[in-house]
Backbone as CSV, one residue per row, in Angstrom:
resi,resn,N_x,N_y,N_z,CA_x,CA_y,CA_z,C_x,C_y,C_z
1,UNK,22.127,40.558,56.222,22.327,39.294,55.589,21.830,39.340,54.140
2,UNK,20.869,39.670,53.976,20.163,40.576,52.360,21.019,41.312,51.757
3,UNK,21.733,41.909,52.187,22.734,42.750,51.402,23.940,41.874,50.884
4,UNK,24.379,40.870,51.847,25.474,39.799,51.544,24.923,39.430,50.436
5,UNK,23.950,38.747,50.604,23.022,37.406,49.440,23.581,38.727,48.106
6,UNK,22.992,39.439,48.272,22.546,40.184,46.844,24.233,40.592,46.301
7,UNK,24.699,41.372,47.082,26.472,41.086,46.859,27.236,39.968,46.110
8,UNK,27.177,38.776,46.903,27.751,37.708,46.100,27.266,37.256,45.081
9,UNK,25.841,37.287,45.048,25.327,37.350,43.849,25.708,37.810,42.561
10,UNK,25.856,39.547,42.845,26.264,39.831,41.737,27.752,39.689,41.042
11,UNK,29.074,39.110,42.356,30.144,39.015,42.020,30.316,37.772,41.123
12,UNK,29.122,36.796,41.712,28.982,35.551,40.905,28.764,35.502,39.389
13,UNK,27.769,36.348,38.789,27.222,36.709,38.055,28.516,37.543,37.276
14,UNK,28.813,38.380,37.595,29.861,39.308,37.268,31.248,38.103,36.587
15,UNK,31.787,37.236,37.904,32.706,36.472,36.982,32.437,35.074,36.067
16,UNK,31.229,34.372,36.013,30.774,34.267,35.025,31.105,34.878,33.739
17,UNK,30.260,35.981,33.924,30.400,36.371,32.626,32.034,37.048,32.093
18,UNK,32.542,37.288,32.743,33.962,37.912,32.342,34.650,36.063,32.077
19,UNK,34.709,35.087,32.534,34.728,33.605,32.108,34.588,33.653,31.086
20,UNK,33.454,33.719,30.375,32.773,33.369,29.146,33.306,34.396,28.339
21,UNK,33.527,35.142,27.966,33.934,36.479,27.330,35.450,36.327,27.140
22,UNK,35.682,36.154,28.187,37.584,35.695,27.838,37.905,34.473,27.467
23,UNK,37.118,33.049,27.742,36.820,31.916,26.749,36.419,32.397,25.213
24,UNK,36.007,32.820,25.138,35.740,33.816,23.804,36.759,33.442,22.867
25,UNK,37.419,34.657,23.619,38.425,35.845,23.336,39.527,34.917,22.768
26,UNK,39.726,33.954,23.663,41.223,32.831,23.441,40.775,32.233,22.218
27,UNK,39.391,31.448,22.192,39.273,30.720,20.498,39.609,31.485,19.472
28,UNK,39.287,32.834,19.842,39.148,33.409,18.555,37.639,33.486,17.704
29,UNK,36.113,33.040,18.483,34.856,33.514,17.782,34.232,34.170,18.373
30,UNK,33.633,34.746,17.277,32.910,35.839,17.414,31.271,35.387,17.462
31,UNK,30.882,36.124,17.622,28.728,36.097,17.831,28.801,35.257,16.804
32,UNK,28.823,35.470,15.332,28.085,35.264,14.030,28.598,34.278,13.893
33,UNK,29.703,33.283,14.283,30.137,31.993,13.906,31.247,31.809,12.813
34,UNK,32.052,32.569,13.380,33.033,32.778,12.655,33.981,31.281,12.805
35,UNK,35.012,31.673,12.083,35.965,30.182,12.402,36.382,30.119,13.992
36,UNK,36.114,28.462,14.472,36.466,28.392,15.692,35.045,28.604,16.832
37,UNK,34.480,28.778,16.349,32.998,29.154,17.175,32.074,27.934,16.540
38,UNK,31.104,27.839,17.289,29.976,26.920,17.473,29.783,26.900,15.419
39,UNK,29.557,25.338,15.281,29.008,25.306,13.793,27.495,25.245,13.844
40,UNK,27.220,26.135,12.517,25.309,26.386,12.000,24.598,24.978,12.955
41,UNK,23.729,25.436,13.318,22.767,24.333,13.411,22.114,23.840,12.426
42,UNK,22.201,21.863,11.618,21.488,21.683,10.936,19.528,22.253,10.300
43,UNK,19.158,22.322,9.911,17.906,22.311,9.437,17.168,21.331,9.556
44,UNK,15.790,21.300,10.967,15.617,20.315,11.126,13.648,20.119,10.418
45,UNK,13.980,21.420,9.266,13.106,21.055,8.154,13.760,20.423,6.643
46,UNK,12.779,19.245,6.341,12.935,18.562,4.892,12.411,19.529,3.411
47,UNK,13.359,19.599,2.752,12.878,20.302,1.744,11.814,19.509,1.051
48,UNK,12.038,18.319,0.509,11.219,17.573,-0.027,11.191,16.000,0.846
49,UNK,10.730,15.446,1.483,11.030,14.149,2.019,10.950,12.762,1.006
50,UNK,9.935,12.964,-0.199,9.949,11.966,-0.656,10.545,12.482,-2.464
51,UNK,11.259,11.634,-2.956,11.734,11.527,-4.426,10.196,12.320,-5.353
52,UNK,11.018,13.442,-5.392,9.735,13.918,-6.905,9.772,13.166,-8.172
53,UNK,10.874,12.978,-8.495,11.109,12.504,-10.037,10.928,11.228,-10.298
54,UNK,10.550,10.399,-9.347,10.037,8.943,-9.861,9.187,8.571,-8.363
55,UNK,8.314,7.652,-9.060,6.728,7.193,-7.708,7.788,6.956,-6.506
56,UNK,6.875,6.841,-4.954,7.349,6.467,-4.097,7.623,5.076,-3.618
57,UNK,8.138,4.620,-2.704,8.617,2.888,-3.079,8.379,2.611,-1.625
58,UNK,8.075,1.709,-1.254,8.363,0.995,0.386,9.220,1.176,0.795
59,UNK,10.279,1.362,0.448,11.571,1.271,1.007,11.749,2.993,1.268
60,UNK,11.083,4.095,0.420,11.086,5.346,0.584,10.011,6.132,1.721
61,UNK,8.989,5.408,2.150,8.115,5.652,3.151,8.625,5.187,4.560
62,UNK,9.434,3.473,4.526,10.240,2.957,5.661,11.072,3.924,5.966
63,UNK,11.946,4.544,4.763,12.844,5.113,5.928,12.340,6.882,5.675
64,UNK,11.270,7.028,5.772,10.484,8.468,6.060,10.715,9.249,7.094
65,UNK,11.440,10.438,7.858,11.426,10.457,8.856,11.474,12.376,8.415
66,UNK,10.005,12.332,9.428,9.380,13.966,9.619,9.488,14.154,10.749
67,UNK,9.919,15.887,10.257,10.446,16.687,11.245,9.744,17.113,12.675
68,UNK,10.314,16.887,13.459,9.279,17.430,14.833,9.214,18.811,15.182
69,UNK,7.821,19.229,15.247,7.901,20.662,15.476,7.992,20.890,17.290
70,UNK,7.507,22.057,17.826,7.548,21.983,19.362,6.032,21.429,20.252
71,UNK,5.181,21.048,18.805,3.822,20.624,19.522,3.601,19.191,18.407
72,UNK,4.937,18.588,18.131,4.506,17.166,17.333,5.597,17.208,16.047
73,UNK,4.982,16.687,14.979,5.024,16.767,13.829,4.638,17.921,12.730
74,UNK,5.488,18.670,12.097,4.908,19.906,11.592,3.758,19.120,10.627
75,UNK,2.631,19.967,10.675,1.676,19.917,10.222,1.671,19.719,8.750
76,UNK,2.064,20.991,8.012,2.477,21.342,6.764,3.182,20.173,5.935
77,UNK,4.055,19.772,6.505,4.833,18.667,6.388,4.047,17.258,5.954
78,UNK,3.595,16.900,7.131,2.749,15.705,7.009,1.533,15.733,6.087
79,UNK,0.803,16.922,6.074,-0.552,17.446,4.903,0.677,16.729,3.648
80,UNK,1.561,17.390,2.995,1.885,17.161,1.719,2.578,15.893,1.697
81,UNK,2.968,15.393,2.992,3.826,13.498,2.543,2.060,12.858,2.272
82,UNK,1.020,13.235,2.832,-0.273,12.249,2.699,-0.571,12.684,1.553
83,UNK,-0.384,13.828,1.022,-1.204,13.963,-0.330,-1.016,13.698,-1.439
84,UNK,1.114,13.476,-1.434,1.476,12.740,-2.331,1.336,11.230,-2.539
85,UNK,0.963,10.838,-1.347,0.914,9.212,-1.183,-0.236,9.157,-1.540
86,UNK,-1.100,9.379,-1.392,-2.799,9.908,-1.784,-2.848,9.656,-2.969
87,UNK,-2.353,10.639,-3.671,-2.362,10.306,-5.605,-1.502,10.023,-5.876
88,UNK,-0.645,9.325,-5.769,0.362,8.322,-6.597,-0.595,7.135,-5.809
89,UNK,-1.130,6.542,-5.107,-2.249,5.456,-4.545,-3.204,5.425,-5.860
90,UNK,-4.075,6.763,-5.308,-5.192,6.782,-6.361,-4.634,6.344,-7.998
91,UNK,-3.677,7.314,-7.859,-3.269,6.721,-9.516,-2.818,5.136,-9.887
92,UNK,-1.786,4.918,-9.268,-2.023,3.123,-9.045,-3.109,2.332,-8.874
93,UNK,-4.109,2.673,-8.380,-5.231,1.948,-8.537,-5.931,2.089,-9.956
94,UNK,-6.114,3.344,-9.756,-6.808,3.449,-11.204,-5.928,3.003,-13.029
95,UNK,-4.554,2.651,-12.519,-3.897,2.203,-13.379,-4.333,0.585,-13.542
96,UNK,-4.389,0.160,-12.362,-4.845,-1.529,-12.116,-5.893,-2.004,-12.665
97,UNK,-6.790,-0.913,-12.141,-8.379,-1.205,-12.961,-8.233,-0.889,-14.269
98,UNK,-7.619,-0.133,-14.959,-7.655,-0.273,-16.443,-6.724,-1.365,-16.887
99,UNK,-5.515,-2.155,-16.338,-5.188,-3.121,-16.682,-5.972,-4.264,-16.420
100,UNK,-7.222,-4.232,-15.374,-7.995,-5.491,-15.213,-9.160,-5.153,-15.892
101,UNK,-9.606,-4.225,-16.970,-10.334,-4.010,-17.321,-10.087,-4.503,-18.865
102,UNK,-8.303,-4.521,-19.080,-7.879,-4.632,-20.595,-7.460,-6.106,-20.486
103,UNK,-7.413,-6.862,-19.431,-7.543,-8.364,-19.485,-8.465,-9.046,-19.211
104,UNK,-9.953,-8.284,-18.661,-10.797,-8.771,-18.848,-11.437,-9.094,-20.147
105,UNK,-11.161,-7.341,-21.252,-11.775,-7.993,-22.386,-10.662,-8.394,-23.475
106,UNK,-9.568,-8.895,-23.262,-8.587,-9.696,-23.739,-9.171,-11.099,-23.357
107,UNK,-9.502,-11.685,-22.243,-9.969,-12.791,-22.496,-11.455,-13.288,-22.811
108,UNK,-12.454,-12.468,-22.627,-13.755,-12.191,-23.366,-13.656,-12.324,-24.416
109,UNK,-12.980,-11.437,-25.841,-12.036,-12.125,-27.037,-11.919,-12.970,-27.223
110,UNK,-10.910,-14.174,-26.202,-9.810,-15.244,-26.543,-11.185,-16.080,-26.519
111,UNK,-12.252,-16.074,-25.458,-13.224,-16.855,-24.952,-14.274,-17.048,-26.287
112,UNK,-14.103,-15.739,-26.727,-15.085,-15.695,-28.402,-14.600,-16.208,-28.988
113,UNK,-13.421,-15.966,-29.657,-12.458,-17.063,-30.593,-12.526,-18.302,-30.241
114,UNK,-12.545,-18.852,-29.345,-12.364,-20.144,-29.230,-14.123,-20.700,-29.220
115,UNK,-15.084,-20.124,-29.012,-16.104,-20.477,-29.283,-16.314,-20.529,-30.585
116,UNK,-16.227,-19.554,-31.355,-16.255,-19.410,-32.957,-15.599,-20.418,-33.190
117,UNK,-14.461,-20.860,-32.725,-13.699,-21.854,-33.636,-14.166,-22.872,-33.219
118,UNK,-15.349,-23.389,-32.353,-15.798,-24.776,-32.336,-17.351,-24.652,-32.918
119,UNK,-17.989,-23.893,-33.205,-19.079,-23.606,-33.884,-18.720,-23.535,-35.386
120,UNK,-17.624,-23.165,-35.965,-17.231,-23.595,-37.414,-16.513,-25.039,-37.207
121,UNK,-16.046,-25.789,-36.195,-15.574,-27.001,-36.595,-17.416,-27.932,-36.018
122,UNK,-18.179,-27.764,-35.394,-19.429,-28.792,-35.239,-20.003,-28.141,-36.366
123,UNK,-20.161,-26.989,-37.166,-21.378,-26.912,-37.995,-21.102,-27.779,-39.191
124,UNK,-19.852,-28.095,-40.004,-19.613,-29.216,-40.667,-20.467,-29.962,-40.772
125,UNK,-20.136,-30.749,-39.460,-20.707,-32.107,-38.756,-22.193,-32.183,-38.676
126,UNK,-23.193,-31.174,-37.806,-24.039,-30.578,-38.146,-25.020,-30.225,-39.283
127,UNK,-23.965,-30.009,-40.639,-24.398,-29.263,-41.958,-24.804,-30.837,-42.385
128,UNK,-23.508,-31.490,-42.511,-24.444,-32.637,-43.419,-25.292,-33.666,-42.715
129,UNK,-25.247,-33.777,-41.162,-26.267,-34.789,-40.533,-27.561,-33.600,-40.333
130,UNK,-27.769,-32.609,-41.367,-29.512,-32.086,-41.363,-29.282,-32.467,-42.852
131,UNK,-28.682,-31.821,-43.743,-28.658,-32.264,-44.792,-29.318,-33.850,-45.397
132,UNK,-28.706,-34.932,-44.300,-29.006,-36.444,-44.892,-30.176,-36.504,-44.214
133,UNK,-31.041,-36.032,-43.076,-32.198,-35.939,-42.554,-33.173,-35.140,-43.973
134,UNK,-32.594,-34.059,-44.169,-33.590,-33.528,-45.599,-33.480,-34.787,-46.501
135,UNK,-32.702,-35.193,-47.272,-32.699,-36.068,-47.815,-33.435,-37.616,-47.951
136,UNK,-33.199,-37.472,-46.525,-34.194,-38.704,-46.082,-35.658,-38.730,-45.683
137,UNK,-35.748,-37.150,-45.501,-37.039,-37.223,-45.681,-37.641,-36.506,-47.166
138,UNK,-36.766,-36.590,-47.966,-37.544,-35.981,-49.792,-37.609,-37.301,-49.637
């Protein structure tokens, strides 16, 4: 009965593969993917995922989509989407603070000016009510 099993086995095996080989044969492809044979498999690595040539945008992180390796997310991958988001962050911030740093003393300024300009309009007023006090008391 062992000898049967192993027999049909291999006749099974045997036309299989003469199947497949003469399916082949009729398309017309070959191994390497010639015309008529299976097309390349896409690349299911990103060369770059996010825009180099101008900052990243909400709308460029929403539709973000990293590649899965066979234990997750390639590693490599994800290290450089965080590190660009990292400093273009850092740099936006530190852009903010020097714009809240250049409207802070923009209005520190405006706040001086407008003090100066009421310390020259009361000293007038000021100048001659000490003035008529000197006077009044020579």
């Amino acid at each position: 009965m062992f000898v049967f099993l192993l027999i049909s086995l291999v006749v099974v095996v045997a036309a299989v593969t003469l199947a497949i080989v003469a399916g082949a044969e009729r398309s017309g492809a070959s191994p390497r993917g010639a015309p008529g044979g299976l097309a390349d498999v896409p690349a299911d690595l990103l060369d770059e995922p996010l825009p180099p040539e101008r900052p990243v945008t909400h709308a460029d992180v929403a539709g973000l989509r990293l590649a899965v390796g066979v234990r997750g997310y390639r590693m490599d991958q994800v290290d450089d989407v965080l590190d660009r988001l990292g400093a273009e962050l850092a740099e936006r911030d530190a852009r903010i603070a020097e714009l809240e740093s250049a409207l802070a003393g923009a209005q520190a300024v405006a706040m001086g000016r407008g003090e100066g300009h009421r310390l020259t309009k009361e000293e007038p007023r000021d100048g001659p009510a000490e003035g008529g006090q000197e006077a009044g008391e020579r």
